[in-house]
N, C-alpha and C positions, 0 to 999 in steps of 0.2 A: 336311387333311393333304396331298392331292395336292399344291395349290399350293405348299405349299412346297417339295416336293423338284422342279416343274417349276422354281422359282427360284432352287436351289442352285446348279448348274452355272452361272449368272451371277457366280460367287463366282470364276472361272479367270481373267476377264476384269479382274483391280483394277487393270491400269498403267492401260483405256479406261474405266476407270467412270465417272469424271468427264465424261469427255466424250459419254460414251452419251448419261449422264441430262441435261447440255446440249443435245445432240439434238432426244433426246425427253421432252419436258416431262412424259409420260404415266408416265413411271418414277416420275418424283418423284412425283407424285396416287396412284399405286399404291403408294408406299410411307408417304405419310401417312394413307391407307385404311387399309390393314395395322396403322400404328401406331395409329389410333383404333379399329380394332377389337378390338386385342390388349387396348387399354387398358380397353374394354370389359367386354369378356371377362372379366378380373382383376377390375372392380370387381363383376360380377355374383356372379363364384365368393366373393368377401367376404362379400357381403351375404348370401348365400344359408346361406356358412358362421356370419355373424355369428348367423340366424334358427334354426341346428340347434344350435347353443351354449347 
């Protein structure tokens, strides 16, 4: 939960977003991180709900 309210405030910043994450290649890796563990996450909370079903 931290993480993501330390990443909110990056949200002020959308005219430079584009160019940030050009920058820094490391935004992008951090934010396909984020999405494979989100995607994760959902498929765990399925399965786990498929097995108490």
């Amino acid at each position: 939960m931290s993480e993501a309210f330390q990443t909110e405030p990056d949200d002020n910043y959308d005219d430079g977003d584009e160019k940030f994450s050009e920058i820094n290649p490391d935004v992008k890796i951090q934010e396909k991180r984020r999405l494979k563990i989100g995607i994760g996450v959902v498929l765990v909370l399925i399965i786990l709900l498929s097995f108490m079903l």
